[in-house]
N, C-alpha and C positions, 0 to 999 in steps of 0.2 A: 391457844390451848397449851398449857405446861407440858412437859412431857409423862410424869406421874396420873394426869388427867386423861392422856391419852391411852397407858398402860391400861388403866380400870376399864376403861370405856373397851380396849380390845380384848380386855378380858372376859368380860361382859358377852361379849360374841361368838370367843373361841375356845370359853374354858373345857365345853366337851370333849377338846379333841387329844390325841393321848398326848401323855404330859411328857415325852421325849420332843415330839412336834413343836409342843406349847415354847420346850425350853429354848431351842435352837429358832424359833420365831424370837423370842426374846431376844435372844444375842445380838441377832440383826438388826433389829430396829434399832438395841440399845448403842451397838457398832456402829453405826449410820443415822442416829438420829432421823428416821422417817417416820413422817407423819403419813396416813391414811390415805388412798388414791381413790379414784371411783373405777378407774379399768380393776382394779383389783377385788373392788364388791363380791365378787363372782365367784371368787380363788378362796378367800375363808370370811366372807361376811364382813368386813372391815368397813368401819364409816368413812365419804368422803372428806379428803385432803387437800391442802394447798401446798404448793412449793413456797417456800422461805426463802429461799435463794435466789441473788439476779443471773439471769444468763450466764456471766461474768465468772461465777463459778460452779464445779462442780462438785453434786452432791451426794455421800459415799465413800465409804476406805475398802481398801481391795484387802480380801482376806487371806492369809497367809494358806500355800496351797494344800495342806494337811485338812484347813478349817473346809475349805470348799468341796473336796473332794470327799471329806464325810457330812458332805448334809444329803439328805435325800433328792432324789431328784427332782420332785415337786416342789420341793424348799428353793431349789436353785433354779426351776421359775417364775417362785416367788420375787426373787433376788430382783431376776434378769428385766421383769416385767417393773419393779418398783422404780430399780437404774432407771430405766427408758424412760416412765414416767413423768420420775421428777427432774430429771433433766433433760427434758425435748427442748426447752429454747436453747440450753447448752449448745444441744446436740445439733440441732440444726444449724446453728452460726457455724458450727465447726464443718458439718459436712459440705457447707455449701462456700468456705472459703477454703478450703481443701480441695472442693469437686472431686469428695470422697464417696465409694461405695461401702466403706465400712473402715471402722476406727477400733484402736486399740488403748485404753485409757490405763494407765496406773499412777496411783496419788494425784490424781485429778488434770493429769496430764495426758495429750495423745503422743503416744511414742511411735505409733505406726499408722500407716491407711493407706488405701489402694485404691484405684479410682475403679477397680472391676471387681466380683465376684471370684472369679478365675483362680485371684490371688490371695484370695480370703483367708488367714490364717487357719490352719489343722490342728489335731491335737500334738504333734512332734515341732509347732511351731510356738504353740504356748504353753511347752513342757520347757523349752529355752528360753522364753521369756519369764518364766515360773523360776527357772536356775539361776537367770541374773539377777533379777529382782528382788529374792525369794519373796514375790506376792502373785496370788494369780492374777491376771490383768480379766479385766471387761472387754467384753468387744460387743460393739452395736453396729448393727446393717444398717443401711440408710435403708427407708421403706418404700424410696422408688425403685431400688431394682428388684423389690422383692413383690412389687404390684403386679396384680393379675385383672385384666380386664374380663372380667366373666361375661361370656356370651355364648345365651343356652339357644343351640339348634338343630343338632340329632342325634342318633342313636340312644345312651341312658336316658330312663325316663326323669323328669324335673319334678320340681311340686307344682309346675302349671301343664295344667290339660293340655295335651295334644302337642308338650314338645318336649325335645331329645336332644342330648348332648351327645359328643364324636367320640369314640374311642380308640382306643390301642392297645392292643394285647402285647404285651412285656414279659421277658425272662430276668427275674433279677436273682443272682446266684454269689452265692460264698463257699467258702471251703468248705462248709457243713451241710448247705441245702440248697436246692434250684425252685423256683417259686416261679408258678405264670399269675402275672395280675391283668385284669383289663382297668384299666385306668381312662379317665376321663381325659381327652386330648382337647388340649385350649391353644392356640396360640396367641390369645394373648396375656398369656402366663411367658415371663424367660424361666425361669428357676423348674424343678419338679419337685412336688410335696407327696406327702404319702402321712399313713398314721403310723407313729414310733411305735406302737405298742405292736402293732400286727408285724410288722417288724424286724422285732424283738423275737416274739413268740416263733418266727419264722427260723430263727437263730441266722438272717440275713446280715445283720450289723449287730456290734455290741458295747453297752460301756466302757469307756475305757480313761485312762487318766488324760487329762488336755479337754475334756470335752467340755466347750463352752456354749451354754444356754443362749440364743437372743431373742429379744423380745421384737413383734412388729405386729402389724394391725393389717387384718383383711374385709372387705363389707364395712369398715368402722367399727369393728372388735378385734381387742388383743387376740395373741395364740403366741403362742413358747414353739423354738424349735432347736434342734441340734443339725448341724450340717454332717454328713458323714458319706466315705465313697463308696459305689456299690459297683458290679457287674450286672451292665443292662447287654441283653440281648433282642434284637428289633430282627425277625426273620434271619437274616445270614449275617446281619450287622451287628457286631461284639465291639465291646468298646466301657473302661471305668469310667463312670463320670457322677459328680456331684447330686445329691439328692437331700431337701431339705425334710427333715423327718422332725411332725409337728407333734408333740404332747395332747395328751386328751381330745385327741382327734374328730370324738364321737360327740364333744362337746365345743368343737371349733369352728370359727365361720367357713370353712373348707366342705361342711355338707350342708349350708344353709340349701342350696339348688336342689343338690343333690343329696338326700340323704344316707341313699346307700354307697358313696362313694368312697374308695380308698386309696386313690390315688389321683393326683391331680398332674399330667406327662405335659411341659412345658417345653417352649423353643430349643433350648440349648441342647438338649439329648441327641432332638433331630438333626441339629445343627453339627452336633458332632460327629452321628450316626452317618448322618448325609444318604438316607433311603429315599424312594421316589412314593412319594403316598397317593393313592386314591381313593376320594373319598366318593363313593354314590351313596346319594340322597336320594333318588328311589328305592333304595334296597336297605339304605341305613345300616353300612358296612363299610369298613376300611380296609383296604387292601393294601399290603405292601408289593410295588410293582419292578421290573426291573425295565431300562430302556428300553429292550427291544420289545416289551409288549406294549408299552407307550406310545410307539411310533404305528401301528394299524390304528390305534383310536384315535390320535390325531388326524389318520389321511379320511379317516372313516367320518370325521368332525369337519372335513373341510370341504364347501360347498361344490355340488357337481355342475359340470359344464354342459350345456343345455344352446338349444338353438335362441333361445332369448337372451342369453349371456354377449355382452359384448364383450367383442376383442380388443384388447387393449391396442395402443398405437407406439408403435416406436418412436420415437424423436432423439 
């Protein structure tokens, strides 16, 4: 399909929508010569696409960071989900001889990556990479450290009869506002998600310049998200740490289970928190506990000595 054939045909799909959106749609595609994805169906109706390109190279020019920083934020999901798309075989040869958790690409090059999370560039790391460059650079997560093994089994309710997912009640606080959320507790989530917009509205994080979009897939649908750092508070446990903050939330596989959910509290908080949790499943409640009340329910859990108990033997 020509590219002119493609124009009409997106045309054809998107003309309703305001014609500022329309233009800065245009630019991108015409900047990047991308053709049509199917993950992106969903995002403004676009027909499905193929990639053009072998592995071999990648597909895309990094926009000058004036250009990036004024498209709207929707547009710079647009962006981030198209990247991912049409470069996943790229992307995977790279992550996987790298034994990378995430890459940083400019002019179709990776100039950085980290084998963790931990290290995941911020926005004062790709405000420097923005200076030397002058381009914004991409950056894409590999989508196994960002996998969640969803397993529904108590407290929120699910959309199946008669089961409940675990929760955790959360302080997350900024210079402006202190917020409690109860959040779904998975461990087998590492990362923790939440919806950008509730958020936002919370005045808890805020746009800011550096902030890069990545795209990854949950359940086997895309979702956009930004990384950003918050202050969590777990009962007495204070502590910054990382929180991935997903765009259109309300419309992301994050509440397929769950559809009231707003928060998804994975390993790493805990891990950093280091509380002692208990979870009862009779009462479908989590308690945050400290040692010493740990140590009666253990002795209380350990079998009593009785006249049919045998005694053990020295040797």
């Amino acid at each position: 399909m020509s590219h002119a054939i493609m124009r009409e045909n997106i045309k054809a799909e998107v003309d309703h929508l305001d014609p500022a959106v329309l233009q800065s749609i245009w630019e991108i595609i015409d900047r990047a010569k991308y053709q049509p994805v199917t993950a992106l169906e969903s995002t403004i109706g676009l027909a499905p696409g193929r990639a053009d390109k072998a592995a071999g190279q990648f597909v895309g020019e990094n926009l000058m960071p004036a250009e990036y920083e004024s498209l709207p934020l929707a547009e710079r999901g647009l962006l981030a989900l198209r990247l991912k798309e049409k470069n996943h075989p790229w992307l995977q040869e790279k992550f996987a001889a790298l034994n990378a958790a995430w890459l940083v690409v400019v002019d179709g090059k990776v100039i950085a990556s980290g084998k963790t999370l931990k290290d995941e560039p911020m926005p004062p790391q790709i405000l420097e990479i923005c200076r030397r460059t002058s381009k914004f650079p991409f950056v894409f997560i590999n989508d196994i450290f960002l996998a969640v093994e969803e397993s529904a089994s108590t407290w929120h309710e699910t959309d199946e009869l008669g089961d409940f997912y675990p929760t955790l009640t959360v302080t997350l606080s900024s210079t402006q506002k202190t917020v409690y959320i109860v959040g779904d507790f998975d461990t087998g989530a590492a990362p923790t998600f939440a919806d950008y917009d509730f958020l936002v509205a919370q005045k808890l994080i805020l746009s800011e310049p550096g902030d890069t979009l990545k795209a990854s897939r949950h359940l086997n649908q895309p979702y956009v998200c930004v990384s950003k750092i918050v202050r969590f508070k777990l009962s007495s446990h204070v502590a910054e740490a990382k929180i991935y903050c997903v765009l259109n939330w309300r419309q992301s596989p994050f509440v397929a289970i769950n559809p009231n959910r707003t928060a998804l509290i994975g390993r790493d908080i805990l891990l950093h928190l280091k509380p002692q949790v208990l979870l009862d499943f009779a009462k479908r409640q989590t308690q945050i506990v400290t040692s010493s009340k740990t140590k009666p329910a253990r002795r209380k859990a350990a079998p009593k000595k009785n006249g049919t108990t045998p005694k053990r033997r020295r040797v």
